[in-house]
C-alpha positions as CSV (number, residue, x, y, z in Angstrom):
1,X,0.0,0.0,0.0
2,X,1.5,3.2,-1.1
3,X,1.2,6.2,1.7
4,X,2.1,9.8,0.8
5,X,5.1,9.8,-1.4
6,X,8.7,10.7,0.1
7,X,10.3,13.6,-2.4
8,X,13.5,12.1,-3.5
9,X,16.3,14.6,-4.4
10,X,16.8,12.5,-7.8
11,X,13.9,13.8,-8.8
12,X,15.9,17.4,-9.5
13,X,18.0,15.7,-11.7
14,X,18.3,17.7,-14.8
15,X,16.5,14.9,-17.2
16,X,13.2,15.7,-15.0
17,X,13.0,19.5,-15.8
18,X,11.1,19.1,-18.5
19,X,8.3,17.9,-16.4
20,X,8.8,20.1,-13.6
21,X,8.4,22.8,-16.1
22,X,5.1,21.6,-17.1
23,X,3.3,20.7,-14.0
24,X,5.2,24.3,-12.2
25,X,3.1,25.4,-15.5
26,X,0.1,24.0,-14.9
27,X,-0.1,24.5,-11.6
28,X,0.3,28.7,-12.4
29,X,-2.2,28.0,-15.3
30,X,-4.6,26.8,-12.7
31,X,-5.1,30.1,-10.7
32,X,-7.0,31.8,-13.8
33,X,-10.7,32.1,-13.6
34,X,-13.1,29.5,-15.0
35,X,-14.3,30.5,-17.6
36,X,-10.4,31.2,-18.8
37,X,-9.5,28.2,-18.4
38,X,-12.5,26.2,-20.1
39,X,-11.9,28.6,-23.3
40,X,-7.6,27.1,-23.1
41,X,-8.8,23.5,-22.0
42,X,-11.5,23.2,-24.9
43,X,-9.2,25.2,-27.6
44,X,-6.4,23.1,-26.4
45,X,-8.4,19.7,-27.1
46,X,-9.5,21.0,-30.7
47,X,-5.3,21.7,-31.1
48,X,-4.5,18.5,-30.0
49,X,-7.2,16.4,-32.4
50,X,-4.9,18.1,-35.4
51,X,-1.8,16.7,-34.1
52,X,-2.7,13.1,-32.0
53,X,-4.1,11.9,-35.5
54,X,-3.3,8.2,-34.4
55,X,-5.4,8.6,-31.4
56,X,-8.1,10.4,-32.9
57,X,-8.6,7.4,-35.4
58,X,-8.3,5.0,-32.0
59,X,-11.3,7.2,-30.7
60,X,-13.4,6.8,-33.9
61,X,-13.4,3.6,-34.5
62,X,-14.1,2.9,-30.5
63,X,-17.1,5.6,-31.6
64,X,-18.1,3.6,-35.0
65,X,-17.8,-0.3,-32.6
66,X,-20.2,0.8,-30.2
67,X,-22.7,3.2,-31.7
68,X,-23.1,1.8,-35.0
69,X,-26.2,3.0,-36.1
70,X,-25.6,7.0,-35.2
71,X,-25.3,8.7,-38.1
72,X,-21.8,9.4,-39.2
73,X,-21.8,13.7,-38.8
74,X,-23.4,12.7,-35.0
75,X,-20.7,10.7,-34.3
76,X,-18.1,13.2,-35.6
77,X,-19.5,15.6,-33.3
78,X,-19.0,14.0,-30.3
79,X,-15.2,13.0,-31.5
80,X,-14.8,16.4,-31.7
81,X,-16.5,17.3,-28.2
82,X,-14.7,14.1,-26.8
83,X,-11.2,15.7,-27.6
84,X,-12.7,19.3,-26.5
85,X,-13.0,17.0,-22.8
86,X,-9.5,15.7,-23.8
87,X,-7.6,19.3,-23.3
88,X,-10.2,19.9,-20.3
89,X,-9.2,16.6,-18.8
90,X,-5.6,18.1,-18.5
91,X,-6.9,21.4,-17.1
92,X,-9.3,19.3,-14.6
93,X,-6.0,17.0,-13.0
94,X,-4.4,20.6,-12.7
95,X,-7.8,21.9,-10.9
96,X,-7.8,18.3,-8.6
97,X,-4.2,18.6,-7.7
98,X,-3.3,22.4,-7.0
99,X,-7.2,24.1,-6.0
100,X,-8.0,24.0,-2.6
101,X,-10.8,22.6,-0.8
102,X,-13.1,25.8,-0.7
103,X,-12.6,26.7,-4.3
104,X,-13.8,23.2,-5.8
105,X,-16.7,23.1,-3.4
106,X,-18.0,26.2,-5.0
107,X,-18.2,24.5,-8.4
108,X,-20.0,21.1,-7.3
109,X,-22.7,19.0,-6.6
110,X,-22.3,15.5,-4.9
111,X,-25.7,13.3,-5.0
112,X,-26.3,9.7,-3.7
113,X,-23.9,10.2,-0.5
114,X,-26.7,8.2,1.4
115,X,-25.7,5.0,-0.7
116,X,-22.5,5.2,0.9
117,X,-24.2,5.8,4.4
118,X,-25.8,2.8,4.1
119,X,-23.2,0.6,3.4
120,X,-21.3,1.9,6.3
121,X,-24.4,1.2,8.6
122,X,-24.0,-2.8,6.9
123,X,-20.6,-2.8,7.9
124,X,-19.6,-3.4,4.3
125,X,-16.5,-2.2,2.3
126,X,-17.1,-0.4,-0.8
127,X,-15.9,-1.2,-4.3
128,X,-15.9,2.0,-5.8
129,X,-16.8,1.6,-9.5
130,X,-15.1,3.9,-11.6
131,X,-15.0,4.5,-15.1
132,X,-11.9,6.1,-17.0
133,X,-14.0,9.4,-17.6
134,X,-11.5,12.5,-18.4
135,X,-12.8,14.1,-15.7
136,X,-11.2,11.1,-13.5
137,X,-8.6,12.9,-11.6
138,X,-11.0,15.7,-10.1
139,X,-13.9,12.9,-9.6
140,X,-11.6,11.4,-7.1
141,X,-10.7,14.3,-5.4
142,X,-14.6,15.2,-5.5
143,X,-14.9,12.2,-4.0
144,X,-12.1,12.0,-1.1
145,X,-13.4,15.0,0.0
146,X,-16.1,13.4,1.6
147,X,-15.6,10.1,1.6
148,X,-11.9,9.5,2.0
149,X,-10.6,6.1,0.2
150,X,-7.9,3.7,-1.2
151,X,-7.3,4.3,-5.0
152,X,-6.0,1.7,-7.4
153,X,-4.2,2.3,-9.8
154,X,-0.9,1.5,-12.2
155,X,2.0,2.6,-11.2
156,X,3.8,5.4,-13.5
157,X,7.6,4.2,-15.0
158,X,9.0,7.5,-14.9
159,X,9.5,8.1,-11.1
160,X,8.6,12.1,-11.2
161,X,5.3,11.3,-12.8
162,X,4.5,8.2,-10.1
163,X,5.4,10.7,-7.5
164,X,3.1,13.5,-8.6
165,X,0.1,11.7,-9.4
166,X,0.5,9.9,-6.0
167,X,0.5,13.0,-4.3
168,X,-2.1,14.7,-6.2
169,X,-4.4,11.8,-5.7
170,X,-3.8,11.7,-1.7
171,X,-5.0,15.5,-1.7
172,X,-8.1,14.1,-0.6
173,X,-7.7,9.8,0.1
174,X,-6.3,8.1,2.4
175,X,-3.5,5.7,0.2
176,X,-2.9,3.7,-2.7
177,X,-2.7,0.6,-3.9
178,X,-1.2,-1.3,-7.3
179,X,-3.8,-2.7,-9.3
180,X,-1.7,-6.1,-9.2
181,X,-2.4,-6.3,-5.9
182,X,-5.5,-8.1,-5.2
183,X,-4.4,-9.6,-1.9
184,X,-4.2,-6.2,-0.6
185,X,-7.6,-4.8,-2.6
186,X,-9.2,-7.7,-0.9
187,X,-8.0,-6.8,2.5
188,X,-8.6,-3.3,2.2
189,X,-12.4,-4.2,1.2
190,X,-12.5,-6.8,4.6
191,X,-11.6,-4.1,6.6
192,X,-14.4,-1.5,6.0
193,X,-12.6,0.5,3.4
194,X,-13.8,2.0,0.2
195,X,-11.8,1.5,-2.7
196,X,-11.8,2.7,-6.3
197,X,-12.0,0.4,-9.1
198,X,-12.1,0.7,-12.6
199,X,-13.4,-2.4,-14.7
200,X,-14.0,-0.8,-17.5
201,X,-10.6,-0.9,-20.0
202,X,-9.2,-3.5,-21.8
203,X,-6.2,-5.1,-19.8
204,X,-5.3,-7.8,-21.4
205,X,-6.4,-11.4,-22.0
206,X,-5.0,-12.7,-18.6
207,X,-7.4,-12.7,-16.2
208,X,-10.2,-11.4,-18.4
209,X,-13.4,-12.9,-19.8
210,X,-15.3,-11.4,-23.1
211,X,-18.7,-9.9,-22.9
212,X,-21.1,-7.6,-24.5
213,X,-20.5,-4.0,-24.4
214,X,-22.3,-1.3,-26.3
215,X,-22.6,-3.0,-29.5
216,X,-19.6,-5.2,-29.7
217,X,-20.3,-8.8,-29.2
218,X,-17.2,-9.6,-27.0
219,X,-15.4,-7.5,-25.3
220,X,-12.0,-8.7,-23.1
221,X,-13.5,-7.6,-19.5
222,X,-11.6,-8.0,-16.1
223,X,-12.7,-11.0,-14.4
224,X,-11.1,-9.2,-11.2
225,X,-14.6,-7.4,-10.3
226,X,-16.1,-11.1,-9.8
227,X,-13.3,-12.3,-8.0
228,X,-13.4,-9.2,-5.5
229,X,-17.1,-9.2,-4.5
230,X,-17.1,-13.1,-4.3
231,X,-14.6,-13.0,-2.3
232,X,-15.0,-9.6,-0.2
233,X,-18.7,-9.5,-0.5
234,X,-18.4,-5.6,-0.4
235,X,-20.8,-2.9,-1.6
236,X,-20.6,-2.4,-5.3
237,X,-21.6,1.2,-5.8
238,X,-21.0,2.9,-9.1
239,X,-19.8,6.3,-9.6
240,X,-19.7,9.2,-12.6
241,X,-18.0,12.8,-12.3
242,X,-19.7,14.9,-15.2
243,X,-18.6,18.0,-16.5
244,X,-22.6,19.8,-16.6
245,X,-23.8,22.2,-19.4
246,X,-23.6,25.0,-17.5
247,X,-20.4,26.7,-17.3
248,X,-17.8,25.7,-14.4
249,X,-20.4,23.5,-12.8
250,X,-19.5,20.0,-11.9
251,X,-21.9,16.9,-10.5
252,X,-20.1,13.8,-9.0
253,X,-23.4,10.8,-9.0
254,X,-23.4,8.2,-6.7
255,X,-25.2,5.9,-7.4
256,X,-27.3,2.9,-6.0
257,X,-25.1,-0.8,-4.5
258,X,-25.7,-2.8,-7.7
259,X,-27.2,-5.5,-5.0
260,X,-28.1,-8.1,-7.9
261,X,-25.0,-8.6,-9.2
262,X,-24.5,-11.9,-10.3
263,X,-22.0,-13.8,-9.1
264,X,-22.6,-17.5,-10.3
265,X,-19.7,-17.4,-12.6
266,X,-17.0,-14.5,-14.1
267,X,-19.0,-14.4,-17.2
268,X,-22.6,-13.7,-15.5
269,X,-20.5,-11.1,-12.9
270,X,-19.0,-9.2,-16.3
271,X,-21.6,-9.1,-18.5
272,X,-23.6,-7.3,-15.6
273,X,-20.8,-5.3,-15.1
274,X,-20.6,-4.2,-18.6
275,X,-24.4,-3.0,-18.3
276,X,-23.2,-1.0,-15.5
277,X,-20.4,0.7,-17.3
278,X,-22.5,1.5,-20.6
279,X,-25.2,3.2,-17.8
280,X,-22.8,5.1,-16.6
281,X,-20.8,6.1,-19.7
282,X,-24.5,7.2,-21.5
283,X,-24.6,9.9,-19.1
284,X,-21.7,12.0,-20.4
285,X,-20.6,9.9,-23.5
286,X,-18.2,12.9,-25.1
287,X,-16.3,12.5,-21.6
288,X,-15.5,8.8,-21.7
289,X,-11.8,8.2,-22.6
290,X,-12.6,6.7,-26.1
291,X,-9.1,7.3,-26.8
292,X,-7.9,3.9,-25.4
293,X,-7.8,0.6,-27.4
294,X,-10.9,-0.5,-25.3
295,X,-11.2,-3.5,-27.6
296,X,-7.2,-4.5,-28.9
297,X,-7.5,-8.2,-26.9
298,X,-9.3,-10.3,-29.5
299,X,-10.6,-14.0,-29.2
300,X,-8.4,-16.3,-30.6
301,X,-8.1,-16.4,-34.5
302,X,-10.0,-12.7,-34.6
303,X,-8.3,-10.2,-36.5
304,X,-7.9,-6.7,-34.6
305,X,-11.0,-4.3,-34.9
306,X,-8.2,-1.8,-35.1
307,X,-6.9,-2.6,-38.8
């Protein structure tokens, strides 16, 4: 379990600055109002659709997989609003790591605290279900605000970057834990804790079943969520920071313990699961991070979708 992050002098070395540069950057960039800094985060996403062409083709055909029959101008429209979300999501990790409390407070609305409540009355962890929404650094801090937790997540192979998003994240949570280790998840869950989890993205074909989701047929999906709640028995409460409509206003939704998940066998538990994460994703679709190979891992013998 990672605990806030020691600073190691290594870190100044002179290959880092370039990052230090950006995030000293970022964190200035920060301080301007609102409205500011949705004009740079949208114009910035728009910018970055010209230049990240390979990605932008990764995000329509993720677009073209799952929503079929929308008509092709729809769909380019919400590529285009998706990468607007894309240069916000970088302004957003900037307004989760560096504003403070009272600042972010003014721009949000929590609803469904009571389902946490309840759990806690139960007694029962909470698996947090997260989905890889841009807005996914400031949901958690939304979150920990209240409801302090244990995040999982990857750990970053450039050291500087590990150490920043580890502290960024703790702003608001409690510690951290590497997505590798379920022993610890597991624990963490035993003992009353809620911790995020994010089933949603394609993580390889160890350890993962294929299911429905949107309209592809089969999907490589974590068999880790059926594993956990078989084994924890926790809450399983889903949760979806939004950007709204109206300027500078945020909602983080928490929503109902998905009490009838299945769990009479990985494929029942993730097939459910992917219900869960098209619910959620349907409710802000041009914020989902389409930008990932969501569906790369192929059955056996199946060509790649991505050709």
């Amino acid at each position: 379990m990672t605990t806030l992050p020691v600073f190691n002098r290594s870190f100044l070395h002179p290959r880092y600055w370039l990052i230090w540069l950006g995030i000293g950057a970022l964190s200035l960039l920060v301080l301007l109002p609102y409205p500011l800094l949705y004009i740079l985060g949208t114009r910035l996403g728009r910018l970055a659709m010209r230049f990240m062409r390979y990605r932008e083709a990764i995000a329509r055909r993720n677009l073209q997989l799952c929503f079929p029959d929308m008509p092709i101008m729809e769909r380019e429209v919400l590529l285009r609003k998706n990468f607007e979300s894309v240069g916000m999501g970088l302004i957003e990790t900037g307004i989760a790591w560096f504003w403070p409390d009272w600042r972010i407070k003014r721009r949000i609305s929590v609803i469904g605290l009571e389902h946490i409540a309840d759990a806690r009355t139960e007694n029962k962890g909470v698996l947090l279900i997260g989905m890889h929404f841009l807005t996914l650094e400031l949901g958690a801090r939304i979150f920990g605000m209240y409801n302090p937790g244990i995040g999982v997540y990857r750990p970053n192979n450039n050291p500087v970057l590990d150490w920043l998003q580890t502290w960024g994240r703790m702003r608001s949570n409690k510690s951290m834990l590497d997505r590798s280790d379920i022993k610890g998840i597991i624990r963490a869950l035993k003992n009353g804790d809620i911790v995020w989890y994010a089933p949603d993205h394609d993580y390889g074909p160890k350890s993962s079943v294929f299911a429905p989701l949107f309209a592809v047929p089969k999907a490589a999906t974590t068999a880790g969520t059926y594993l956990l709640v078989k084994t924890a028995k926790p809450a399983v409460i889903p949760f979806i920071p939004r950007r709204l409509p109206q300027e500078g206003r945020y909602e983080l939704l928490i929503l109902p313990d998905e009490r009838d998940m299945p769990l009479d066998s990985n494929i029942a538990a993730a097939n459910y699961m992917n219900k869960v994460v098209e619910k959620a994703i349907l409710r802000a679709p041009d914020q989902y991070m389409w930008l990932h190979r969501r569906f790369k891992t192929r059955p056996p013998g199946e060509l790649s979708v991505y050709r």
